[in-house]
C-alpha positions in Angstrom: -0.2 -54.6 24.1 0.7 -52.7 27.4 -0.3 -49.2 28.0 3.3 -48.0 27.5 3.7 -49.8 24.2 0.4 -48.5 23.2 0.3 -45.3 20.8 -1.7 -42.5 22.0 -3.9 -40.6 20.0 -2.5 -37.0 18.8 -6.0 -34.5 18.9 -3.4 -31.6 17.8 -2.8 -28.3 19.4 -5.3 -26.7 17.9 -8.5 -26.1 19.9 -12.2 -24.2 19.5 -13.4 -22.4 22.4 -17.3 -21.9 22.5 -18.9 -20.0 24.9 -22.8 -18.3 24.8 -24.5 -16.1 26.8 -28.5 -16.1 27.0 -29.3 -12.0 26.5 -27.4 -9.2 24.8 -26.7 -7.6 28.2 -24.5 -9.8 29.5 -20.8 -9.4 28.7 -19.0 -12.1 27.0 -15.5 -10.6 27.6 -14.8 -12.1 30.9 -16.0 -16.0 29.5 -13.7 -15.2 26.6 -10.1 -14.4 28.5 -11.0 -17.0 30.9 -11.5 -19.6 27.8 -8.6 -18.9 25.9 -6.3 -19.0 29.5 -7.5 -21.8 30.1 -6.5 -23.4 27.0 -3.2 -21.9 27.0 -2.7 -23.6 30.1 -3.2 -26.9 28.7 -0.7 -26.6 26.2 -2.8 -25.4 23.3 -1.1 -22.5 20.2 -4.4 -22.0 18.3 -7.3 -20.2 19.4 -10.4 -20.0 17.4 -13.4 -18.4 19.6 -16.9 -18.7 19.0 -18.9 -16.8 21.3 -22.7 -16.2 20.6 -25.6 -14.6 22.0 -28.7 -16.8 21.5 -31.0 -18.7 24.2 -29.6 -22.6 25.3 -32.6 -23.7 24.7 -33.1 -23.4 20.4 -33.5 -26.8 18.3 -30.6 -28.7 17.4 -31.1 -26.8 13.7 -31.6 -23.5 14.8 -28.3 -23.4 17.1 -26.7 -20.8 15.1 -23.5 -20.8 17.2 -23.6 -24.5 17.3 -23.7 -24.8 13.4 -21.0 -22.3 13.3 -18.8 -24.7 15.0 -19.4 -27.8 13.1 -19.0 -26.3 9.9 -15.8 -24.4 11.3 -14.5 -28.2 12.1 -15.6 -29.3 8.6 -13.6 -26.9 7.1 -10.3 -27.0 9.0 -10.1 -30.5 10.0 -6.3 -29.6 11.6 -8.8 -28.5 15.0 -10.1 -31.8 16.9 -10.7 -30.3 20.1 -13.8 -28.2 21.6 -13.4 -26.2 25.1 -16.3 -24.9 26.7 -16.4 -23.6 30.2 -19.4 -25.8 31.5 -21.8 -27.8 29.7 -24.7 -25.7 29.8 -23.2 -23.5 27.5 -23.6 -26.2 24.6 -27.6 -26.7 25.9 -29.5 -27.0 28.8 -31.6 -29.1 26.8 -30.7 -33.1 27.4 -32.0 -34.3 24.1 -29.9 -31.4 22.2 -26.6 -32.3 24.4 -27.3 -35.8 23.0 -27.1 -35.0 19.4 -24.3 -32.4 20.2 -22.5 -35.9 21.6 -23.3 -37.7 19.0 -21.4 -35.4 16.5 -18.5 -35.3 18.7 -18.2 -39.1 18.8 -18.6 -39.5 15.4 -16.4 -37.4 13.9 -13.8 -38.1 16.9 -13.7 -34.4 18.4 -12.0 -34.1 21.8 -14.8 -32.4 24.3 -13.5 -30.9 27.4 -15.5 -29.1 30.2 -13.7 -26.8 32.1 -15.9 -26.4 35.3 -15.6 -30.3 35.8 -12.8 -31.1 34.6 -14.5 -33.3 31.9 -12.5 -35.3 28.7 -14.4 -37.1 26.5 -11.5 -39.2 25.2 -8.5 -40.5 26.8 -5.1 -40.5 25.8 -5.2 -43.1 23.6 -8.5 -41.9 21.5 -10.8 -44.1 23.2 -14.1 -43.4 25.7 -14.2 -44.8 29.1 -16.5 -46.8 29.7 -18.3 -44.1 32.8 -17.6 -40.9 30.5 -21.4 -41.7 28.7 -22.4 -41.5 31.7 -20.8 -38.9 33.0 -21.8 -36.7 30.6 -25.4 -38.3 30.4 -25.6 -37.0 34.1 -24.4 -33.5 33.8 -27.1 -33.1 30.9 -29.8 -34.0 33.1 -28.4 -32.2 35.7 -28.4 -28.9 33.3 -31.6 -29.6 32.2 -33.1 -30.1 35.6 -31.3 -27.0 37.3 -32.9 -24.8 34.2 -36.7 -26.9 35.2 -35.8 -25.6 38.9 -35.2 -22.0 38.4 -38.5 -21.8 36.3 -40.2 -23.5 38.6 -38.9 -21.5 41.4 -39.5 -17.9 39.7 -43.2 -19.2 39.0 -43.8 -19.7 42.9 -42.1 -16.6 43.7 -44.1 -14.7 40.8 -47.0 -16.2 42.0 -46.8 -15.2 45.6 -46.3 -11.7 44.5 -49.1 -11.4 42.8 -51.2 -12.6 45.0 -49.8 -9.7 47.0 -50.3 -7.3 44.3 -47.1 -6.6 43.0 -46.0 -7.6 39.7 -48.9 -8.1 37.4 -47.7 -7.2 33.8 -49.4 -6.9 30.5 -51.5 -3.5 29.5 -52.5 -1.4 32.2 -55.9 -2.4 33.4 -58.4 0.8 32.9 -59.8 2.3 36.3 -56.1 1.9 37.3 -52.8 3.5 37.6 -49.4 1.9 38.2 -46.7 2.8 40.3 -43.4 1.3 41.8 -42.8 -0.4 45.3 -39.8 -1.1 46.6 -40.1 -4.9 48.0 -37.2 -7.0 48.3 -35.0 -5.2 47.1 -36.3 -4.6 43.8 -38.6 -1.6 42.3 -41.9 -3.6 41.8 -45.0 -2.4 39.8 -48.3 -2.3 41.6 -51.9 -0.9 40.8 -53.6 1.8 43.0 -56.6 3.1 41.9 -57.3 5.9 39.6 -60.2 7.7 41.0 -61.5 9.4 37.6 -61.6 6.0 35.7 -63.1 4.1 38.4 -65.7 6.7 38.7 -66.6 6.0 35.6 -66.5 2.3 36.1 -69.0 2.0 38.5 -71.3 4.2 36.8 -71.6 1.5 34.0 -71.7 -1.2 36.4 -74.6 0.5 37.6 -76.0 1.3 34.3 -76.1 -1.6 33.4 -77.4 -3.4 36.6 -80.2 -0.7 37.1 -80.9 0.7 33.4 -79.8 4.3 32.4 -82.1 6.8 34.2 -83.6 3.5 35.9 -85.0 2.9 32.6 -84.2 -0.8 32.0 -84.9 -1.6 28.5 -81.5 0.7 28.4 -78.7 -1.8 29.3 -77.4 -3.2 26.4 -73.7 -2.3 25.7 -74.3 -0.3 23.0 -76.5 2.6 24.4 -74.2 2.6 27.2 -71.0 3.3 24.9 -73.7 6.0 23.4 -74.0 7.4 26.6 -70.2 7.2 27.7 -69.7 9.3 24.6 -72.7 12.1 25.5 -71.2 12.4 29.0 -67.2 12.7 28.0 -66.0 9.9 29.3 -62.5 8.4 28.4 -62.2 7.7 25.5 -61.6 4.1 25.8 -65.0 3.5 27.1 -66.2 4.9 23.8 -66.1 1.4 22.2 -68.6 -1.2 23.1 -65.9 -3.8 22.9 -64.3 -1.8 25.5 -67.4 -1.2 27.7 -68.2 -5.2 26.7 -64.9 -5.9 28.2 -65.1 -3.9 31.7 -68.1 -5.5 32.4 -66.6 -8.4 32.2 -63.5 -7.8 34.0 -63.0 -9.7 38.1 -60.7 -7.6 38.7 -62.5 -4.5 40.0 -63.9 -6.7 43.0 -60.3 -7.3 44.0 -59.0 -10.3 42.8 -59.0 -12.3 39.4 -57.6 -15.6 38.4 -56.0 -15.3 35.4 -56.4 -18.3 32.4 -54.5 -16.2 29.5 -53.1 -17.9 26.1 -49.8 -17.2 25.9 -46.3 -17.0 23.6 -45.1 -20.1 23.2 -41.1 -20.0 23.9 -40.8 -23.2 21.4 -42.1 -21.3 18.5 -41.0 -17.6 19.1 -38.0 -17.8 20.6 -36.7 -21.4 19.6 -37.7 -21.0 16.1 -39.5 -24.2 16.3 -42.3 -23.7 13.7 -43.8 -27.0 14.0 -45.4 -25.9 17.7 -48.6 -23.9 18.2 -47.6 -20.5 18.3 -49.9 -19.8 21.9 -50.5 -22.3 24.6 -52.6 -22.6 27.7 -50.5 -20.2 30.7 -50.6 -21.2 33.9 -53.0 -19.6 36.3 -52.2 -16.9 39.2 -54.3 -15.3 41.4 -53.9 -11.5 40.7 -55.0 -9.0 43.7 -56.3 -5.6 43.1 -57.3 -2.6 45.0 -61.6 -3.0 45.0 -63.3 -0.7 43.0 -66.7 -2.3 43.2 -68.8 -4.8 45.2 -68.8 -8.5 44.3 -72.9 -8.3 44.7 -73.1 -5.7 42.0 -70.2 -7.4 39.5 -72.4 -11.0 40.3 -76.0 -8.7 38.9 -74.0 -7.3 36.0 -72.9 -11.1 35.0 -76.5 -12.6 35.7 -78.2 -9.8 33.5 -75.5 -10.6 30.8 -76.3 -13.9 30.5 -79.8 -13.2 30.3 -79.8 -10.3 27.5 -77.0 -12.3 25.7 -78.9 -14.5 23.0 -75.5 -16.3 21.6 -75.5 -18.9 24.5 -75.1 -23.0 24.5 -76.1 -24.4 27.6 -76.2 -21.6 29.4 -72.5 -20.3 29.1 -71.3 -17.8 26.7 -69.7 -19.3 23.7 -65.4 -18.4 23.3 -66.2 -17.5 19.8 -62.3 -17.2 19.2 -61.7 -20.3 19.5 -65.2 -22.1 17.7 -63.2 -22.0 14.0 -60.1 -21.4 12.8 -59.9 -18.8 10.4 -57.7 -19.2 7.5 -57.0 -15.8 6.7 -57.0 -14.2 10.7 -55.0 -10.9 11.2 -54.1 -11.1 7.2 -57.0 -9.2 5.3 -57.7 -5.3 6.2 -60.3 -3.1 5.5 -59.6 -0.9 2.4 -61.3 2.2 3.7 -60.7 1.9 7.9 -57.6 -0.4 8.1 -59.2 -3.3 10.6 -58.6 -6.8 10.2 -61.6 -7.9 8.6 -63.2 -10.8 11.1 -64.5 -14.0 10.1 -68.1 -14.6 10.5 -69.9 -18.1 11.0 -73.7 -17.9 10.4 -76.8 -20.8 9.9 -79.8 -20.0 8.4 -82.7 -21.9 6.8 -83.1 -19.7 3.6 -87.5 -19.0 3.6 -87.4 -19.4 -0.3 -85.5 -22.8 -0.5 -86.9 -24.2 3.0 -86.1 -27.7 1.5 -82.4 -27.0 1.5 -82.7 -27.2 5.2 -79.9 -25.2 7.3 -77.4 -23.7 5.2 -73.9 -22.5 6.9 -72.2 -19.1 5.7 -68.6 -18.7 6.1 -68.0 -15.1 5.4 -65.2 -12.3 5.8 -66.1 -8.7 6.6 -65.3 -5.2 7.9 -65.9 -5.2 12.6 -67.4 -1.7 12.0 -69.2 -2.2 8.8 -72.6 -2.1 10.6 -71.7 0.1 13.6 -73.2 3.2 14.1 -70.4 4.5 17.0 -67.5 4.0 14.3 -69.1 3.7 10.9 -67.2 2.1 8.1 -68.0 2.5 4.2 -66.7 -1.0 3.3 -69.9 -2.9 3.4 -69.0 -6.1 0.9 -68.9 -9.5 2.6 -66.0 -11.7 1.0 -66.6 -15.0 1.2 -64.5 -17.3 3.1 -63.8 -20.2 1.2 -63.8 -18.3 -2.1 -60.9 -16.2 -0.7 -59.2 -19.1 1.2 -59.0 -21.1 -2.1 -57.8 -18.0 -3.8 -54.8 -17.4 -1.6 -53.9 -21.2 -0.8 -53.7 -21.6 -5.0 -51.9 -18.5 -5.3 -49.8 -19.4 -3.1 -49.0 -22.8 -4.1 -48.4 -21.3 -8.2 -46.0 -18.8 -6.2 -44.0 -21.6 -4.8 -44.2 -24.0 -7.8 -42.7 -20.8 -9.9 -40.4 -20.1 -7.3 -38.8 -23.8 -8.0 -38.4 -23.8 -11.0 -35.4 -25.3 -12.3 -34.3 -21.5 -13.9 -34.7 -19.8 -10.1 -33.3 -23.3 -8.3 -29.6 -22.4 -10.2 -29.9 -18.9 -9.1 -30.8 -19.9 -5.2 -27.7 -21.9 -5.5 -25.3 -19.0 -6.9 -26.9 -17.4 -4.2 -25.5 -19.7 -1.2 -22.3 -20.6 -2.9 -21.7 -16.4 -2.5 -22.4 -16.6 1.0 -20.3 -19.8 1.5 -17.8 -17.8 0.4 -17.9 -14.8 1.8 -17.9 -16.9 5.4 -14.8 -18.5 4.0 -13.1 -15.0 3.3 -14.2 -13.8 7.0 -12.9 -17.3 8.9 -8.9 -16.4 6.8 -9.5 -12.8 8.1 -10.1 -14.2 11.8 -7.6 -16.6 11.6 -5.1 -14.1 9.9 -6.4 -11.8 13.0 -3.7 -12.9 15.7 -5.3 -10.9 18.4 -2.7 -12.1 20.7 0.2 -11.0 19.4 -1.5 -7.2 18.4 -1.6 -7.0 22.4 1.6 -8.0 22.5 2.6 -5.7 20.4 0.4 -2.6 22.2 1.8 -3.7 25.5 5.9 -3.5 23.9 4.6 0.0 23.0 3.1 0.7 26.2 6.1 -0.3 28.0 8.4 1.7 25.9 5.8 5.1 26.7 6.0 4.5 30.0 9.6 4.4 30.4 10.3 7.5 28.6 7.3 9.5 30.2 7.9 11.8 33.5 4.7 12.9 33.9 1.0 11.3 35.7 -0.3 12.8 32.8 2.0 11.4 29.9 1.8 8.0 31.4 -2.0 8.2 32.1 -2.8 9.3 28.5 -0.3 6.1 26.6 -2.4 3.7 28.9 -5.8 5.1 28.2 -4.3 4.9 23.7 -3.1 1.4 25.1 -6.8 0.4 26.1 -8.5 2.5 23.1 -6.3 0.3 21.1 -7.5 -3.3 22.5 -10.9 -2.5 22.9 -10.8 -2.0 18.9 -9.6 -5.2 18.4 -12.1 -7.0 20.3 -14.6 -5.2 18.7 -13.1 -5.8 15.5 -12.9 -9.2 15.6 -16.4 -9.4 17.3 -17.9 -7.5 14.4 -16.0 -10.6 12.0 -17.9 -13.2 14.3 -21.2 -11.5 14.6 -20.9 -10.6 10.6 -20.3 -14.8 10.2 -23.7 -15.5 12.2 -25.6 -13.2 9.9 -24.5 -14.7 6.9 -25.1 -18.0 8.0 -28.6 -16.3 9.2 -28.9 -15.9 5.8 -28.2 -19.2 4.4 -30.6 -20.5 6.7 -33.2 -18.5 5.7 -32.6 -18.9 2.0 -32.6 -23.0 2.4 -35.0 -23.1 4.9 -37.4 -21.2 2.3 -36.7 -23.2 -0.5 -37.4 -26.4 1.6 -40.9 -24.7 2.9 -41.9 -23.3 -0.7 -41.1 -27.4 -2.5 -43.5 -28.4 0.8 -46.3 -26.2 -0.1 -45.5 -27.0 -3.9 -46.7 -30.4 -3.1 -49.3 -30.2 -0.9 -52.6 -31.4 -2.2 -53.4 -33.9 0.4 -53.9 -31.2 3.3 -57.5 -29.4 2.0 -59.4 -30.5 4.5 -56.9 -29.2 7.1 -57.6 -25.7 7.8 -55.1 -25.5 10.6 -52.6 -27.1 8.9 -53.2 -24.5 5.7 -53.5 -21.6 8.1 -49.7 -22.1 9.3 -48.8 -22.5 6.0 -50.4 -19.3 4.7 -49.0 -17.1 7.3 -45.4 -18.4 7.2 -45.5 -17.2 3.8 -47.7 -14.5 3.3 -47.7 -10.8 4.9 -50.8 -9.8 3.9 -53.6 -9.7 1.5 -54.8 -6.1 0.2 -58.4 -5.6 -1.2 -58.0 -3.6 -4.1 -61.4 -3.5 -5.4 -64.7 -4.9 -4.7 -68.3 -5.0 -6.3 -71.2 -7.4 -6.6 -69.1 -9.1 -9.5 -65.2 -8.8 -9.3 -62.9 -8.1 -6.8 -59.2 -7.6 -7.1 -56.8 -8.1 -4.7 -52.9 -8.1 -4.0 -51.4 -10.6 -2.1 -48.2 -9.6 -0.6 -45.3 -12.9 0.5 -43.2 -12.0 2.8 -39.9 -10.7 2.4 -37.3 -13.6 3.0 -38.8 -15.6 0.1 -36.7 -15.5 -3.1 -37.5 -14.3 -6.2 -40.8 -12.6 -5.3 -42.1 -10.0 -7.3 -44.7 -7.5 -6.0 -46.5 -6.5 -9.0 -49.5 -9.1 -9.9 -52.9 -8.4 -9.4 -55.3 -11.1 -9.2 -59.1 -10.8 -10.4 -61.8 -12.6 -9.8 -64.9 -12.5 -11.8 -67.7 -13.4 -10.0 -70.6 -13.5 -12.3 -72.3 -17.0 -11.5 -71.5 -18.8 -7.7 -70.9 -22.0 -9.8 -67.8 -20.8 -11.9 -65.6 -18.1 -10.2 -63.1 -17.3 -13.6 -59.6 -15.7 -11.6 -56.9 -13.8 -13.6 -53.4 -13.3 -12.6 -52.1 -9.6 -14.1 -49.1 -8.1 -14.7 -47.1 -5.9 -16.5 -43.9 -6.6 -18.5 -41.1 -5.3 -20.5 -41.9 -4.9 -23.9 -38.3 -4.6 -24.6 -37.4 -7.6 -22.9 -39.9 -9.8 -24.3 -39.1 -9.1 -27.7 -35.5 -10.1 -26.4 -36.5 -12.9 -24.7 -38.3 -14.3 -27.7 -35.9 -13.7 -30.0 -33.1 -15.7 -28.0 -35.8 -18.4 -27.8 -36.2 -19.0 -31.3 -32.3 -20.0 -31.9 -33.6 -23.1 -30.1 -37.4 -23.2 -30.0 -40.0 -23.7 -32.8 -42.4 -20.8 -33.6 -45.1 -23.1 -32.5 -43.6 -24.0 -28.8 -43.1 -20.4 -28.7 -46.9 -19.6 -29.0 -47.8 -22.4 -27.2 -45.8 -22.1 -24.0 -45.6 -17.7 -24.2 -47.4 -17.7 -20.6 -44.2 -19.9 -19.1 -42.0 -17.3 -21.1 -43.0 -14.5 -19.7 -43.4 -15.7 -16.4 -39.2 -14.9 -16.8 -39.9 -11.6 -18.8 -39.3 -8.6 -16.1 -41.8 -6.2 -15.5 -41.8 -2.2 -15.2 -44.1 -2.0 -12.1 -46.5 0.3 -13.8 -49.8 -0.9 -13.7 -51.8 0.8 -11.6 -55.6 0.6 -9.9 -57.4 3.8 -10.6 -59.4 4.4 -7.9 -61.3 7.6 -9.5 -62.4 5.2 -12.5 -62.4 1.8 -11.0 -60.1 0.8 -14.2 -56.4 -0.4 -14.2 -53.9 2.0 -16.0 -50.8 1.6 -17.7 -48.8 3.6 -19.4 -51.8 6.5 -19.7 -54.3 4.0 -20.9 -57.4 3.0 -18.9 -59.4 -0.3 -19.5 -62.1 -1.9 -17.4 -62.3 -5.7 -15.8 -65.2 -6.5 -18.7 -62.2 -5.6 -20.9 -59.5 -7.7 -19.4 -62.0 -10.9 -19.1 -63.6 -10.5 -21.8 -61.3 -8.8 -25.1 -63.0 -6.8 -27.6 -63.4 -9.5 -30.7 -62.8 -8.3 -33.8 -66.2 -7.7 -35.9 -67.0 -7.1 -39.7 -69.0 -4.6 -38.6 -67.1 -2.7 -36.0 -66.6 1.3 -36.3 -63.5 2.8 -36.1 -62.9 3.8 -33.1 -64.0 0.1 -31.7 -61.1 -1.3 -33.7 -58.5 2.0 -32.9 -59.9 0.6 -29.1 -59.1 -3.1 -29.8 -55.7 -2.8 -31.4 -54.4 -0.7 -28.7 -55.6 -2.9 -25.8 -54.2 -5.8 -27.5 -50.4 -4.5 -28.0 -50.9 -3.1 -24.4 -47.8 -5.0 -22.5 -50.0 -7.1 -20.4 -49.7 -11.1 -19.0 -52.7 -11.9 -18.3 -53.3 -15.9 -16.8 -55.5 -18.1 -15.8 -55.2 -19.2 -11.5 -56.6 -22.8 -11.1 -58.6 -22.4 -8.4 -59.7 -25.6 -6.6 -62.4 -24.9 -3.3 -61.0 -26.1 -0.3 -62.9 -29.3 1.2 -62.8 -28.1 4.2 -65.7 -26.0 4.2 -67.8 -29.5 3.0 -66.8 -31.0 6.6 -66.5 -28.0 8.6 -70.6 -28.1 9.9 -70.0 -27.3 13.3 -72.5 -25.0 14.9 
């Protein structure tokens, strides 16, 4: 059939203009007008706008502004065509513009590029055969210009600093930082503070030569006991502070740095399967001198010598030796630290034959330090807390899913769904267009009947006042529309995390793997009590996960190391469960009842009442107070008993209580963990 016989394809006259800038301070008005006259130009009666502010270079998944548009098409399948003013504002990732293609393609969307004049299609519905290519080019070309400029602000950033100008992150003590002007710009630089590098060398020199020249005086320690005698700053008054001055190349005038740092991927792409720090890359960093090299080189031999923990002659990164489960989650009760891990080997003198023993353990930094005393001094061991947590919070996730919570999770989206549908009708009901139409008729009409600078003056300012409203009325609609869908994202996304960690059994030997899984879902863990025999703890999921409640305690009884017995506690309604039960029995024999009571009031809501009496050591509810010996092991009834012991029993057993058994299982991974 010849081309003029030939039907073309109809795309409509509807169109979808998608723009995106990368940071909240740059203004989206001016991409906007230019968008929508753009299409006007080509012929086009509908507008629908999506502009977002989000970086180009998020996962396909995570494009917020991107999933706005295809489910905008989904919805109104009357729009068939996307405008964008150049292609990086879809990505400036390749493999994303791929996918974003791919879409396009499939569901037969008309892409056009304004910059470049692009069109997927032609007339007659059909891709050339160079427009892959075409747009297969101006991907990599996006994606290459964005490799450019990164590589081009890390040479610039690196000569700089190797100038001495622009060298971020906390201010470096013995220092003071002020602002250049160099090239234009206001740049940072160090000059040195005279006070705090005083003080500096004195430790150096401490150190080096022994306090008072008495050299069996240069450990870290009595020199932070000395900083504190002679009223230094109060920085050096920690020996991890002092420990980490002594260490510091920079106060010979130039350091190479070798930080971790943020991965983009994870933090700011959302992409949770990446590490969440990498390797950086180096720079040389120049500072103002504040001692000599041969002195910092003395310091650094005499370390090495006085420093016991060495391997092969180089201090160990002890950071990096384990992964620790529970890092940055557990603090001290009575000083608020992160409680550290610790990894000791021992042969134990009365069991030689066991041969070396390895003791994974979690306690308080300042538990044994005489500078900053703590009163916590319990060790918690490691992998009787890691297999605590990781069960917990596995039962969390395996409640969470259950089939009861699943229907509500799904009531839950279907309200958002349509909420986003009521907000697109208001945006499309929102003719923006004809309101300035309308404004300017008014202005017009003010104008011609005004004879004053002032009268004219004041109907164009109302005439402004009035359109800036309606952009930021309608803005408000889109931004509200990326919240929800926030929202939805976060509820699905949770519910496809929880069913993973639900069904993870095979990953015990994995302690990285568990470790990301632990802190994507828990906040923190809070030591409630702890003796020689139980401990009690709260452990506290964080707040996007559904259907959490905050009021369980759990208790562990450790009596024997060979059986550690661990309770779940919590108060409940007693109201409610007499309700619940009842409404249960229309369909449920008494003995399923009694049988499956800990499932029912798993659903029973709780008051929040139970409290941990510190003065007493005793939990208390509703003004009675019963021990841990009481809640693992009830009062039995006796022949025998007194009255009082059977007042005591009967009111501790109506006491509104759920009380379960955690199943803990010991994670393997402390059987092959045997590194030294």
């Amino acid at each position: 059939m010849e081309d003029g016989q030939r039907q073309k394809y109809d795309f409509g006259k509807n169109c979808v203009c998608v723009g995106r800038v990368s940071t909240s301070s740059q203004s989206q008005t001016a991409q906007i007008e230019d968008l929508k006259q753009y299409a006007k130009s080509l012929g086009y009666t509908h507008i629908q706008p999506f502009f977002t502010t989000e970086s180009g270079f998020l996962e396909y998944d995570n494009k917020l502004g991107w999933n706005l548009v295809t489910t905008f098409f989904e919805t109104h399948p009357d729009y068939r065509v996307l405008i964008c003013p150049e292609i990086s504002r879809l990505s400036r990732r390749k493999s994303i513009l791929n996918k974003i293609e791919e879409y396009l393609v499939e569901h037969k969307i008309q892409l056009i590029i304004k910059d470049i004049n692009f069109v997927l299609f032609n007339e007659w519905g059909e891709i050339p055969n160079g427009n892959e290519l075409i747009f297969s080019l101006f991907a990599s070309l996006a994606d290459s210009e964005m490799r450019q400029k990164k590589e081009r602000f890390r040479r610039v950033l690196t000569d700089y600093r190797k100038m001495g100008y622009s060298i971020g992150g906390k201010r470096l003590f013995g220092y003071e930082r002020y602002y250049e002007r160099k090239d234009g710009k206001d740049r940072s630089r160090y000059r040195i503070d005279e006070d705090e590098a005083e003080q500096v060398r004195t430790i150096y020199k401490w150190y080096a030569y022994g306090i008072d020249g008495d050299l069996s005086k240069t450990s870290t320690y009595e020199i932070t006991k000395k900083c504190i005698e002679e009223g230094f700053s109060h920085y050096l008054h920690s020996k991890r502070n002092v420990t980490k001055c002594l260490k510091e190349r920079a106060y010979v005038g130039e350091k190479e740095t070798h930080n971790r740092v943020h991965n983009a991927e994870y933090w700011s792409y959302h992409n949770q399967d990446k590490p969440k720090y990498i390797e950086g890359k180096s720079f040389i960093c120049t500072y103002p001198p504040i001692i000599e090299a041969a002195l910092y080189d003395k310091v650094q031999q005499r370390m090495v010598e006085n420093n016991s923990k060495l391997k092969g002659g180089k201090l160990i990164d002890k950071s990096r030796s384990h992964t620790t489960i529970l890092s940055k989650l557990i603090k001290c009760p009575e000083c608020g630290t992160y409680l550290h891990g610790e990894y000791r080997k021992r042969v134990d003198k009365r069991r030689p034959n066991l041969g070396v023993r390895y003791y994974y353990t979690y306690r308080c930094t300042y538990s044994r330090s005489s500078l900053k005393g703590c009163d916590f001094k319990h060790i918690l061991s490691m992998p009787l807390m890691d297999s605590v947590v990781w069960s917990y919070c596995k039962a969390a996730a395996y409640h969470i899913l259950r089939s009861e919570e699943k229907k509500s999770t799904i009531e839950q989206i279907e309200e958002i769904d349509k909420k986003i549908e009521n907000l697109n009708s208001r945006i499309k009901e929102f003719n923006i267009d004809a309101k300035i139409k309308a404004e300017e008729a008014i202005l017009r009409a003010k104008m011609a009947r005004s004879h004053s600078e002032d009268a004219v003056n004041e109907a164009i300012s109302a005439y402004e006042n009035n359109v800036a409203n309606f952009d930021k009325e309608l803005s408000g609609y889109e931004k509200r529309i990326l919240e929800l869908e926030q929202d939805k994202s976060n509820i699905q996304s949770s519910r496809s995390f929880l069913g993973s960690i639900a069904q993870k059994d095979s990953i015990s030997t994995d302690k990285k793997t568990i470790s990301q899984y632990i802190h994507r879902l828990v906040d923190n863990v809070e030591i409630v009590f702890c003796d020689k025999f139980y401990t009690v703890i709260r452990i506290h999921l964080k707040g996007h996960i559904p259907f959490y409640r905050d009021d369980e305690y759990i208790c562990l009884k450790k009596r024997t190391t060979q059986r550690i017995v661990t309770l779940i506690v919590r108060p409940y309604d007693k109201e409610a469960e007499e309700a619940f039960i009842k409404s249960a029995k229309k369909t449920m024999d008494e003995e399923v009842i009694k049988n499956s009571r800990d499932m029912l009031l798993d659903s029973v809501p709780s008051k929040n009442n139970l409290h941990w009496d510190k003065r007493t050591n005793q939990f208390e509810l509703e003004g009675i107070y019963f021990s841990l010996d009481e809640l693992f092991e009830p009062i039995p009834a006796r022949n025998d008993e007194t009255v009082m012991e059977r007042t005591r029993r009967i009111v501790l057993s109506t006491l509104p209580i759920h009380s379960k058994k955690l199943e803990v299982e010991r994670l393997k991974c402390y059987e092959e963990d045997k590194r030294e």
